[in-house]
PLY file of the C-alpha trace (Angstrom):
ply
format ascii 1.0
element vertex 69
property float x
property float y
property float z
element edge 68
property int vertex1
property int vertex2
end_header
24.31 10.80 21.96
27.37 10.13 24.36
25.03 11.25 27.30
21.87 8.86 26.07
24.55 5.93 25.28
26.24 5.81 28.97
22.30 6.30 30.56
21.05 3.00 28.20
24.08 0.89 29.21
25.24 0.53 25.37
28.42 2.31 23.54
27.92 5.23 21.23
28.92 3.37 18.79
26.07 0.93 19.03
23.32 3.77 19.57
24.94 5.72 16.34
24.50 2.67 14.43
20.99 1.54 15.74
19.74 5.48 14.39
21.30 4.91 11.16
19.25 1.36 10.75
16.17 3.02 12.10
16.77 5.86 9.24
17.33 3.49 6.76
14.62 1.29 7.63
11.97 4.80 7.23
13.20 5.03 4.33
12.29 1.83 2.86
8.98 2.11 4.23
8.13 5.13 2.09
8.95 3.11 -0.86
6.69 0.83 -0.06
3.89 3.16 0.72
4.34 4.01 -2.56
3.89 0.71 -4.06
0.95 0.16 -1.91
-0.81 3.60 -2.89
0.04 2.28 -6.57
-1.20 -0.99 -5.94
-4.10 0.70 -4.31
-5.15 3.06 -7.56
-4.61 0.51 -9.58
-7.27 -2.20 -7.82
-9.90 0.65 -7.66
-9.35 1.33 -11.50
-10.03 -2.34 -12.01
-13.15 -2.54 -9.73
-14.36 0.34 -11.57
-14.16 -1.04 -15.24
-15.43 -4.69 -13.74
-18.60 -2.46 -12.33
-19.32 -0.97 -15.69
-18.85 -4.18 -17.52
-21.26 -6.23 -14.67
-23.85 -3.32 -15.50
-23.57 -3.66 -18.87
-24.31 -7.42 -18.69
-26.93 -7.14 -16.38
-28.87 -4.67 -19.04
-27.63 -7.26 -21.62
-29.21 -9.96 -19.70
-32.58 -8.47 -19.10
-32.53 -7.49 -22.70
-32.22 -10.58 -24.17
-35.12 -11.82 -21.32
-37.65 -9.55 -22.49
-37.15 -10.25 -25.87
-36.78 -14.20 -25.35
-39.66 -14.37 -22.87
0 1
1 2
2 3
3 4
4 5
5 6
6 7
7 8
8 9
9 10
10 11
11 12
12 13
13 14
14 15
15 16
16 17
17 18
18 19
19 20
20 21
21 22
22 23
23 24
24 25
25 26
26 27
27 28
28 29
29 30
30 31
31 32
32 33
33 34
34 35
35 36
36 37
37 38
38 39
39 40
40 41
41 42
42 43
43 44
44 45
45 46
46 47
47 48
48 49
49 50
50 51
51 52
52 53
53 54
54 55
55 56
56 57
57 58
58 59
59 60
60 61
61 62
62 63
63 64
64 65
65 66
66 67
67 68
């Protein structure tokens, strides 16, 4: 890291602490993939029941037209 420090211009010190933000900062990023994959499974469970229910009601509707009409 000495080597890579002296050929960017910056101290060691500097370059040790930018990799240790850049680790961090990975790290919170897989926590929030993880939210968004949750977020994510949770919206297509939702589409999927509001699919069955608009079904439903559709059948409902032409139901309730046939025997009306």
């Amino acid at each position: 890291m000495v080597e890579v420090s002296g050929r960017l211009g910056v101290s060691d010190k500097s370059l040790y602490l930018w990799v240790r933000q850049a680790k961090e900062r990975q790290g919170a990023g897989s926590g929030e993939a993880a939210l968004l994959k949750s977020e994510i499974a949770r919206l297509k469970a939702e589409l999927k029941r509001t699919s069955e229910e608009r079904d439903i009601l559709k059948k409902a509707a032409a139901y309730f037209a046939k025997v009306s009409g």
